[in-house]
PABA-156038 format. One record per atom (N, C-alpha, C): atom name; residue number from 1; x, y, z; residue in three letters. Coordinates in pm, whole numbers. Example, Ala and Ser with C-alpha at 12.3 -4.5 7.8 and 13.67 -1.06 7.14 Angstrom:
// residues 2
+-------+-------+--------+--------+--------+-------+
: pavex : gutor :   east :  north :     up : marza :
+-------+-------+--------+--------+--------+-------+
:     N :     1 :   1319 :   -569 :    780 :   ALA :
:    CA :     1 :   1230 :   -450 :    780 :   ALA :
:     C :     1 :   1320 :   -330 :    780 :   ALA :
:     N :     2 :   1285 :   -225 :    708 :   SER :
:    CA :     2 :   1367 :   -106 :    714 :   SER :
:     C :     2 :   1290 :      3 :    787 :   SER :
+-------+-------+--------+--------+--------+-------+
// end
This chain:
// residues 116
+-------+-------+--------+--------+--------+-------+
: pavex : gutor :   east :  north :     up : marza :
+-------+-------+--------+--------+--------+-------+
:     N :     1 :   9882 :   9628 :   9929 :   UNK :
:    CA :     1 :   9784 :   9577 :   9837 :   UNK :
:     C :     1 :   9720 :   9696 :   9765 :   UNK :
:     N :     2 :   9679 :   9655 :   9677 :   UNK :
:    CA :     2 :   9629 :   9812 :   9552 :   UNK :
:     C :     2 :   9488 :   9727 :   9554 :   UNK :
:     N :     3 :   9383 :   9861 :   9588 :   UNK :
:    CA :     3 :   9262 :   9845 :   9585 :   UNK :
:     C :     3 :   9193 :   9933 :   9455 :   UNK :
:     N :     4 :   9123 :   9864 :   9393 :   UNK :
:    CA :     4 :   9046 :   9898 :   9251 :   UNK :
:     C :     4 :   9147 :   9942 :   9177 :   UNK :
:     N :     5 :   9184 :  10068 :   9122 :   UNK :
:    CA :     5 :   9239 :  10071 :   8964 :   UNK :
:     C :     5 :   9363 :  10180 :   9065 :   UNK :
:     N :     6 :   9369 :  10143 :   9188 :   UNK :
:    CA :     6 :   9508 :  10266 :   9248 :   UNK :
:     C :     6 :   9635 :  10227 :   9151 :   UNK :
:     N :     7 :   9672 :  10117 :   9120 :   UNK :
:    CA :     7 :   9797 :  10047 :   9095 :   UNK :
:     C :     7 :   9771 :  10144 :   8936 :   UNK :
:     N :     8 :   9660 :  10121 :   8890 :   UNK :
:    CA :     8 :   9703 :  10156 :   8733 :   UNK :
:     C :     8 :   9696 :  10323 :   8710 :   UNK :
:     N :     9 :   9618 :  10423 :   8843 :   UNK :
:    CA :     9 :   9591 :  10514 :   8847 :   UNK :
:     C :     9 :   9763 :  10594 :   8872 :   UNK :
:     N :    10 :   9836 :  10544 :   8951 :   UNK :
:    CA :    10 :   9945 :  10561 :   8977 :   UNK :
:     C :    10 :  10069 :  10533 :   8914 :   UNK :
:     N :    11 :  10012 :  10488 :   8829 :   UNK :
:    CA :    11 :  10147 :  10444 :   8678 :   UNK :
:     C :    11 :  10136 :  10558 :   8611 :   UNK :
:     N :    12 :   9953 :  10607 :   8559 :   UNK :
:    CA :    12 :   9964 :  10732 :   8496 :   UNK :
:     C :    12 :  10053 :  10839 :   8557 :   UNK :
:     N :    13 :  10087 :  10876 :   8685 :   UNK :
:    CA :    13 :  10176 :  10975 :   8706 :   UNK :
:     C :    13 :  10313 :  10998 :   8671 :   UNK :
:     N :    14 :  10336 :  11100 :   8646 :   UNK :
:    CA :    14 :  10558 :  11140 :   8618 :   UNK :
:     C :    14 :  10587 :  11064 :   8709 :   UNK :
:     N :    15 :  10708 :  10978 :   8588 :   UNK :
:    CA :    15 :  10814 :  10878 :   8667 :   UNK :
:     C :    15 :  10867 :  10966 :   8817 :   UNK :
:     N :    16 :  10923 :  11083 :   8836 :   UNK :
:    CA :    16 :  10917 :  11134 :   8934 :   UNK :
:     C :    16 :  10857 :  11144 :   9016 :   UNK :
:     N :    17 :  10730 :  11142 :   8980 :   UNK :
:    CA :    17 :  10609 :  11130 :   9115 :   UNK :
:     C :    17 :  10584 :  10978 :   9143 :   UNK :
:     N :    18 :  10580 :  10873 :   9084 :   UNK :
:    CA :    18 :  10572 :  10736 :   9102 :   UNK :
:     C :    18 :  10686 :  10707 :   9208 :   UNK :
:     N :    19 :  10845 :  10779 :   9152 :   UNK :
:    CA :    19 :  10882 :  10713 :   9231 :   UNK :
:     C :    19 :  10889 :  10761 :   9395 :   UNK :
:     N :    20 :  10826 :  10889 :   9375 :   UNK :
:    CA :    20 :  10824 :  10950 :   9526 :   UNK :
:     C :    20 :  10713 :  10872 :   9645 :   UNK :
:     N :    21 :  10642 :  10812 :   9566 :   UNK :
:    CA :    21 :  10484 :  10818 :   9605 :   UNK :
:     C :    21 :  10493 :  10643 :   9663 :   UNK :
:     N :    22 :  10579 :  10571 :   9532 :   UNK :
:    CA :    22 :  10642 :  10419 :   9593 :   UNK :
:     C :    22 :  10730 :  10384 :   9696 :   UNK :
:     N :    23 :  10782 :  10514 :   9697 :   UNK :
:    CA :    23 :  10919 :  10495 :   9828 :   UNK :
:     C :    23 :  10810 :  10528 :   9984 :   UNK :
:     N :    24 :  10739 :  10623 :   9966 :   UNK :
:    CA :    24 :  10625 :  10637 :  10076 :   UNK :
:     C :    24 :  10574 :  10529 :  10092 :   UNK :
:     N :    25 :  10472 :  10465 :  10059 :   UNK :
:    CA :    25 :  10452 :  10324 :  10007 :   UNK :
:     C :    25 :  10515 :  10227 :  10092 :   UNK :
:     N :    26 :  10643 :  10224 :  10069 :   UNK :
:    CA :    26 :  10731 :  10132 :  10110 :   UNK :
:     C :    26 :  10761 :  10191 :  10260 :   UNK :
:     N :    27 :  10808 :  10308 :  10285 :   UNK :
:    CA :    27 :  10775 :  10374 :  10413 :   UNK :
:     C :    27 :  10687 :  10314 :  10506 :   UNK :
:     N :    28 :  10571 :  10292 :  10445 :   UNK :
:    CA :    28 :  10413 :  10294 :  10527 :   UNK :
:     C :    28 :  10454 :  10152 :  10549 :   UNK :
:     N :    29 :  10459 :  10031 :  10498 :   UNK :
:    CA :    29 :  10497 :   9885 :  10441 :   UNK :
:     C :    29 :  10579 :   9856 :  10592 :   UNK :
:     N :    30 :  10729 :   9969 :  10620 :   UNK :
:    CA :    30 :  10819 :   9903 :  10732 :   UNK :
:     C :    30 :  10769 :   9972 :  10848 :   UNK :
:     N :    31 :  10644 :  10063 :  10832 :   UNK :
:    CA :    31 :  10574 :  10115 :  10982 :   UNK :
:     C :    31 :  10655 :  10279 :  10979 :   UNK :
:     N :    32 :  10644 :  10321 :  10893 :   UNK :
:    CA :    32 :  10720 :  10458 :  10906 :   UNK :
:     C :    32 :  10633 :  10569 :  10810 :   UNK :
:     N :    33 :  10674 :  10663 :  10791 :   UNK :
:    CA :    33 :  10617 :  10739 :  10754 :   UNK :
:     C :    33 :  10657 :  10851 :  10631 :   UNK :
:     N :    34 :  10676 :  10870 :  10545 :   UNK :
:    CA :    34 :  10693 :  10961 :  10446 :   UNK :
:     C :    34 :  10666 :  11100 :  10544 :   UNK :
:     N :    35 :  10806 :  11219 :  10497 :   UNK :
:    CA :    35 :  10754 :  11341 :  10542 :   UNK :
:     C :    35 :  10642 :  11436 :  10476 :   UNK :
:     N :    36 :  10634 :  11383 :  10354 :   UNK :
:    CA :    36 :  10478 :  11452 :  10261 :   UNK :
:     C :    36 :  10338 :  11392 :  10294 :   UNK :
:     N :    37 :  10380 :  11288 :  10413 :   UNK :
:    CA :    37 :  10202 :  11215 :  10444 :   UNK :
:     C :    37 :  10159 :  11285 :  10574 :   UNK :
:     N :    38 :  10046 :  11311 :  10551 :   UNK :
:    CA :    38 :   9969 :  11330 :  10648 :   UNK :
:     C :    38 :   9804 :  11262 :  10669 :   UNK :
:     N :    39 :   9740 :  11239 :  10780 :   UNK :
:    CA :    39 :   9601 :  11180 :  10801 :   UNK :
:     C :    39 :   9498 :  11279 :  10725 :   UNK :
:     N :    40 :   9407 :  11194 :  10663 :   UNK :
:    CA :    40 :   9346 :  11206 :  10512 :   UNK :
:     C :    40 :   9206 :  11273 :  10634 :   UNK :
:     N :    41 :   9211 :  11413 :  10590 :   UNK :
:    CA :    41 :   9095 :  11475 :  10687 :   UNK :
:     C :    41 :   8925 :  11403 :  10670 :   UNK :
:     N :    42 :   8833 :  11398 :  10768 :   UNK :
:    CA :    42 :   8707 :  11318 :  10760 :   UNK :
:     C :    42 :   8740 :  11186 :  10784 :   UNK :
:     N :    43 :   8859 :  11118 :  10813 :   UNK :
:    CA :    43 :   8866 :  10952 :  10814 :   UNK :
:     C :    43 :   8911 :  10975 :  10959 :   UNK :
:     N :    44 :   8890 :  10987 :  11082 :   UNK :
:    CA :    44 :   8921 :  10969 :  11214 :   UNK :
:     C :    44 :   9013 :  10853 :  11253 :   UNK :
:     N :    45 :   9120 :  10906 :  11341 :   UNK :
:    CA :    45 :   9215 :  10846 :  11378 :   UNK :
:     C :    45 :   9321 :  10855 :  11314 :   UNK :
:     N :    46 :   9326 :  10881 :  11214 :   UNK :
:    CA :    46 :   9437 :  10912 :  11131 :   UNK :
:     C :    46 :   9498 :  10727 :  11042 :   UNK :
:     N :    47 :   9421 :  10676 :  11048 :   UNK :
:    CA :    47 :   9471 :  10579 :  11019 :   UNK :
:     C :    47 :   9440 :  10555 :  10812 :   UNK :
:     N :    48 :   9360 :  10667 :  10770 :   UNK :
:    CA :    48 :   9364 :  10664 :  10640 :   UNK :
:     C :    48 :   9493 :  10807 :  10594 :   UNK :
:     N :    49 :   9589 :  10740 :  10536 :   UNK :
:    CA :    49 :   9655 :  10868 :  10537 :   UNK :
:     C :    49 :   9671 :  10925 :  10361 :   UNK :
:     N :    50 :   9727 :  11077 :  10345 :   UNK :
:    CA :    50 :   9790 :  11080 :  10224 :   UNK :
:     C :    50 :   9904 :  11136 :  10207 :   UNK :
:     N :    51 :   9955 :  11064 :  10099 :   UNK :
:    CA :    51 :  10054 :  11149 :  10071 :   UNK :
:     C :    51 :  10034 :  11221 :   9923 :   UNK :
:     N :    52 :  10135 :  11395 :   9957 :   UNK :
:    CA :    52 :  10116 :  11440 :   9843 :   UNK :
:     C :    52 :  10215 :  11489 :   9782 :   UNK :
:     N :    53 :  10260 :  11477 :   9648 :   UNK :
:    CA :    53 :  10350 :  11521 :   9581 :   UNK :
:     C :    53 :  10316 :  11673 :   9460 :   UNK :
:     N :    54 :  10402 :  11747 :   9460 :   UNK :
:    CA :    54 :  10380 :  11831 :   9371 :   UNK :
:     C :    54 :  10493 :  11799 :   9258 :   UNK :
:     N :    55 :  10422 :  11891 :   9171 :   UNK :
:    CA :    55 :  10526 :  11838 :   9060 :   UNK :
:     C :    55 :  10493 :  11896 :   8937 :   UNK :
:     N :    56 :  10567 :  12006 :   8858 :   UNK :
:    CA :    56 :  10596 :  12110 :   8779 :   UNK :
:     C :    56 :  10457 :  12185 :   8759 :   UNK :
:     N :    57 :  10374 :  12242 :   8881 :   UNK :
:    CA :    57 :  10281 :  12292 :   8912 :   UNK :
:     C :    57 :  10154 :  12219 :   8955 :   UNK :
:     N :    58 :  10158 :  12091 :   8902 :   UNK :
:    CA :    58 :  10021 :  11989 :   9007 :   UNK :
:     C :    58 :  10040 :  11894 :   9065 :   UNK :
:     N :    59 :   9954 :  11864 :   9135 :   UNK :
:    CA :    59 :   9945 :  11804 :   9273 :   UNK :
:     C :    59 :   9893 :  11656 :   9224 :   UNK :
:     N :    60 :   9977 :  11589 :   9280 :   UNK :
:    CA :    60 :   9867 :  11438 :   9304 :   UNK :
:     C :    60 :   9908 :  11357 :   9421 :   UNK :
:     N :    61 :   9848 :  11288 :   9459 :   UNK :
:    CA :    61 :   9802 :  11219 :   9595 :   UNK :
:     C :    61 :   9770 :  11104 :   9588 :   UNK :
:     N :    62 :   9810 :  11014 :   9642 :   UNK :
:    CA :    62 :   9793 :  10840 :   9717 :   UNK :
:     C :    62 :   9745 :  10817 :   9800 :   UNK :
:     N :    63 :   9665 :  10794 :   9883 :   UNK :
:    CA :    63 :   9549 :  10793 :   9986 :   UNK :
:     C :    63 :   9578 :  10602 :  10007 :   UNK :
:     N :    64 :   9641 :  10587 :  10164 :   UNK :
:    CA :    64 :   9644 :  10414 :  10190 :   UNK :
:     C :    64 :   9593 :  10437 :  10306 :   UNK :
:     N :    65 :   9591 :  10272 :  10371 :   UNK :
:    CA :    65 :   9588 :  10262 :  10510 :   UNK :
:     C :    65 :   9658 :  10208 :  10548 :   UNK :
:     N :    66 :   9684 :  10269 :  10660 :   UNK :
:    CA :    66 :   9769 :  10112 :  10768 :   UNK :
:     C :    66 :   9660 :  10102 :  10852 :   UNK :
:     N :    67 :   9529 :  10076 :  10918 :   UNK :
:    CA :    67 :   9441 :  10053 :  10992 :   UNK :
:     C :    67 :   9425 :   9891 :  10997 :   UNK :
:     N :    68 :   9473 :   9800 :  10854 :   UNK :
:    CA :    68 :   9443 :   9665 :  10909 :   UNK :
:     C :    68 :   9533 :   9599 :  10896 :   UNK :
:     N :    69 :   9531 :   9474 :  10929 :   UNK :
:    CA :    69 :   9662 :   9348 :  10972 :   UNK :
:     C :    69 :   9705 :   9343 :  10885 :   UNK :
:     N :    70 :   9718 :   9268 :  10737 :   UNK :
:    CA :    70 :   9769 :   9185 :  10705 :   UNK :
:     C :    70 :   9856 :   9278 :  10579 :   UNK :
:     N :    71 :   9835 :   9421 :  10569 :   UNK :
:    CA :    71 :   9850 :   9478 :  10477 :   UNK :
:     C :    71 :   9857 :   9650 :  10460 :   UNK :
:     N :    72 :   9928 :   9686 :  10394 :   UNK :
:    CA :    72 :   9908 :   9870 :  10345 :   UNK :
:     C :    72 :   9817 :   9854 :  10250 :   UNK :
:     N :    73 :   9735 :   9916 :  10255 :   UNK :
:    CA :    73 :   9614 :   9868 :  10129 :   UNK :
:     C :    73 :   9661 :  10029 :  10082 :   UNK :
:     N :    74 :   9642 :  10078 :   9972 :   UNK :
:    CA :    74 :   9666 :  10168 :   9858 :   UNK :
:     C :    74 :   9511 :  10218 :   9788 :   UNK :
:     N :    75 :   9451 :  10299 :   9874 :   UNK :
:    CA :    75 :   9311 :  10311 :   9818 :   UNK :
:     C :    75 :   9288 :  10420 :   9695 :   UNK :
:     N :    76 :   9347 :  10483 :   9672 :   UNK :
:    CA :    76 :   9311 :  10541 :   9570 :   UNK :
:     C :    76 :   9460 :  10656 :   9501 :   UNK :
:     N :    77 :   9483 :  10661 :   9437 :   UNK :
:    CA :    77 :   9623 :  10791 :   9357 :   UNK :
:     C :    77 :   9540 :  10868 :   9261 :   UNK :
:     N :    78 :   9535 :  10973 :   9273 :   UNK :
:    CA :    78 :   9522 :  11065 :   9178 :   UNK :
:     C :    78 :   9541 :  11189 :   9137 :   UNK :
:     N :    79 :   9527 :  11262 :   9059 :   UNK :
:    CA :    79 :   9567 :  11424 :   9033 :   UNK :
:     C :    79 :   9419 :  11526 :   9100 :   UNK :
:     N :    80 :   9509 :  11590 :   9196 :   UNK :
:    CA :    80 :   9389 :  11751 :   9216 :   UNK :
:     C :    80 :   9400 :  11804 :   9095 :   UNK :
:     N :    81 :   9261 :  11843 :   9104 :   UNK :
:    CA :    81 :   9247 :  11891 :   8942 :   UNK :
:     C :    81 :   9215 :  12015 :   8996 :   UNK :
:     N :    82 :   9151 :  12039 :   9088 :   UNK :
:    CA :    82 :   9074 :  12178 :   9135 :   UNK :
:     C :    82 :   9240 :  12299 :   9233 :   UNK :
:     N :    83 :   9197 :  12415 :   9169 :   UNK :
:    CA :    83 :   9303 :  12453 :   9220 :   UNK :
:     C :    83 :   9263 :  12621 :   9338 :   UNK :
:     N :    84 :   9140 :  12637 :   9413 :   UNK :
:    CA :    84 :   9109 :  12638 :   9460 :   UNK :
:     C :    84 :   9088 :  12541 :   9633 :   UNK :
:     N :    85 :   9154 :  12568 :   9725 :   UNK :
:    CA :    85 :   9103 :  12503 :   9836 :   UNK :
:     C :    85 :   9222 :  12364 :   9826 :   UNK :
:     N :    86 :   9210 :  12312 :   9947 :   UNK :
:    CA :    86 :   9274 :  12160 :   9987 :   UNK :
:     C :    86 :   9243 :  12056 :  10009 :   UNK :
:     N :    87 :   9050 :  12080 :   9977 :   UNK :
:    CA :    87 :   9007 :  12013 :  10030 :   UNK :
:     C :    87 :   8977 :  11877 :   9942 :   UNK :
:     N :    88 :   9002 :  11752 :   9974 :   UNK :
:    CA :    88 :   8982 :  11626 :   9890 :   UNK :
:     C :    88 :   8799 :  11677 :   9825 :   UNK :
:     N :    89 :   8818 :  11656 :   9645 :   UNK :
:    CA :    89 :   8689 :  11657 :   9611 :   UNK :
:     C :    89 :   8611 :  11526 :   9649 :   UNK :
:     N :    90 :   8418 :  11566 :   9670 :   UNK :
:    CA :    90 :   8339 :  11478 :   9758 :   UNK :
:     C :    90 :   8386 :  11350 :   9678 :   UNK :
:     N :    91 :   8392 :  11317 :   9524 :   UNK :
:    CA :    91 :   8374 :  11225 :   9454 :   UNK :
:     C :    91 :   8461 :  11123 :   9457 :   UNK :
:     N :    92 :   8613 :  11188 :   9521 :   UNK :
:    CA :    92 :   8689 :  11153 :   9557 :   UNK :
:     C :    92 :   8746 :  11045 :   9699 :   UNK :
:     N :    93 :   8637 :  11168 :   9767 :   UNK :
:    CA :    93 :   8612 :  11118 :   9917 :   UNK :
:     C :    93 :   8533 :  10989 :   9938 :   UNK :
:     N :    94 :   8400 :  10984 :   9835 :   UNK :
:    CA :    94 :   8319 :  10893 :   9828 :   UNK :
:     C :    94 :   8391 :  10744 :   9772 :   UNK :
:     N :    95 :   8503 :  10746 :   9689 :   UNK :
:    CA :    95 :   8575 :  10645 :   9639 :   UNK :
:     C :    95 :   8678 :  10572 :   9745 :   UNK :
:     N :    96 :   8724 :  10683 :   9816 :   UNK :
:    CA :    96 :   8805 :  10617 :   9862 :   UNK :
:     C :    96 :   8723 :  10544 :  10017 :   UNK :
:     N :    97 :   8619 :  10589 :  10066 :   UNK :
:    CA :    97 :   8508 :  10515 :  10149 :   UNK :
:     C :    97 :   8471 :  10409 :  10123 :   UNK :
:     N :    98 :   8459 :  10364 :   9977 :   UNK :
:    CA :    98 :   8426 :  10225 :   9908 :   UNK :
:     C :    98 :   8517 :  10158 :   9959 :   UNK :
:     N :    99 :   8645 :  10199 :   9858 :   UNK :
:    CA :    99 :   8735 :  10121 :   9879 :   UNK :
:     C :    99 :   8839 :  10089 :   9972 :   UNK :
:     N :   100 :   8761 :  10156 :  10094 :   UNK :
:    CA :   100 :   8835 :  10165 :  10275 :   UNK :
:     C :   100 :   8747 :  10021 :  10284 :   UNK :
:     N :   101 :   8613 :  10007 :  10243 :   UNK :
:    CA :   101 :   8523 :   9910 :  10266 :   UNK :
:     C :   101 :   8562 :   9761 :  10199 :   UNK :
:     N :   102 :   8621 :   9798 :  10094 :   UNK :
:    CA :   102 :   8689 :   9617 :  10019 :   UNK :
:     C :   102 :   8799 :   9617 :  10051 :   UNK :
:     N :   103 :   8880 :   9751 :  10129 :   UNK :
:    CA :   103 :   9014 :   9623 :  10188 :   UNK :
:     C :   103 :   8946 :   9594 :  10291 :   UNK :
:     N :   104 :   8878 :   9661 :  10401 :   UNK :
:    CA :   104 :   8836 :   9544 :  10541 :   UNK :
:     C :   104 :   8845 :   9469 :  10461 :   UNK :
:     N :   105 :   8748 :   9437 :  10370 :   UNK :
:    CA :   105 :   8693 :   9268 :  10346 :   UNK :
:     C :   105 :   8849 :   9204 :  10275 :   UNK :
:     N :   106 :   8905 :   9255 :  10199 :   UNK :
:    CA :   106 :   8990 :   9168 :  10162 :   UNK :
:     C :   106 :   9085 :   9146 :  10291 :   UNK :
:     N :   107 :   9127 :   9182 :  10374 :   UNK :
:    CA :   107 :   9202 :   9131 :  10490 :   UNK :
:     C :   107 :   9114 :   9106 :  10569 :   UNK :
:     N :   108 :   9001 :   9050 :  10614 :   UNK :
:    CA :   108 :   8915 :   9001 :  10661 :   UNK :
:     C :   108 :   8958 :   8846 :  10591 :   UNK :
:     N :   109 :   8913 :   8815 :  10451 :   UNK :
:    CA :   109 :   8951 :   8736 :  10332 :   UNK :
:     C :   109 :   9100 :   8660 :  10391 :   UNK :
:     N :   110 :   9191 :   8761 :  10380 :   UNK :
:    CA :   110 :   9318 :   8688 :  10452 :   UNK :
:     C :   110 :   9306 :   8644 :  10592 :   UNK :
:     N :   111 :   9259 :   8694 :  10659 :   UNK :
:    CA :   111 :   9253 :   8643 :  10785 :   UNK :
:     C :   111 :   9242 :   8539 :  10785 :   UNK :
:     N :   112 :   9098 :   8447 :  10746 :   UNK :
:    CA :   112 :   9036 :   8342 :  10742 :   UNK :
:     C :   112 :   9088 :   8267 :  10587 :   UNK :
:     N :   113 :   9171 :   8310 :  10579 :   UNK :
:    CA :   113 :   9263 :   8214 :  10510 :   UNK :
:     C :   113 :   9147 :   8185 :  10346 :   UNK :
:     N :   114 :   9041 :   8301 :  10338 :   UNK :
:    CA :   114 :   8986 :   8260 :  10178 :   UNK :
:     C :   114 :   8858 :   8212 :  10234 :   UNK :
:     N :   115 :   8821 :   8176 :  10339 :   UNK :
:    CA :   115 :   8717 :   8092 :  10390 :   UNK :
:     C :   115 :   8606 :   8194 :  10454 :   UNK :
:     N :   116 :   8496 :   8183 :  10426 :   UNK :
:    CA :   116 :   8394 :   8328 :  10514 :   UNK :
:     C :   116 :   8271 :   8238 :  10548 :   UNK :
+-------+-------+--------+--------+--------+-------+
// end
């Protein structure tokens, strides 16, 4: 499932990186793992992960979960812009916290079949 604007954030990238980043994706989907993903540092347990692709000198990244039932939720894709350090920018960090927060609820939503 694509949470807020990941689906359209991730079209903007090189067909090359889309399709690296969808096959991970699909990876995560049959319970497996892409060798470019790793657990998204500050989210404990490892259950928010990313993956990252490079690509003719920059970096961009897909940030999902597998933490709930009904779904790979897809929280956020975008380009490091900063080229200094590894570390996910805060603004970044803060987005994808939101939107860790509306998939609970949307597979919460599925659970109960639409009904709360």
């Amino acid at each position: 499932m694509w949470v807020g604007t990941s689906l359209e954030d991730l079209k903007r990238f090189p067909d090359e990186v889309q399709d690296e980043m969808g096959y991970g994706i699909y990876l995560a989907q049959m319970g497996d793992k892409h060798r470019k993903t790793k657990p998204l540092k500050g989210f404990k347990g490892g259950r928010v992960l990313e993956m990252i692709s490079d690509h003719q000198g920059d970096t961009y990244r897909a940030v999902y979960t597998v933490r709930l039932v009904h779904a790979v939720y897809v929280l956020h894709a975008f380009q490091k812009k900063s080229k200094k350090g590894v570390e996910t920018p805060r603004r970044d960090v803060e987005l994808i916290e939101q939107r860790l927060t509306r998939a609970a609820e949307m597979d919460t939503e599925a659970t109960s079949g639409g009904r709360q």
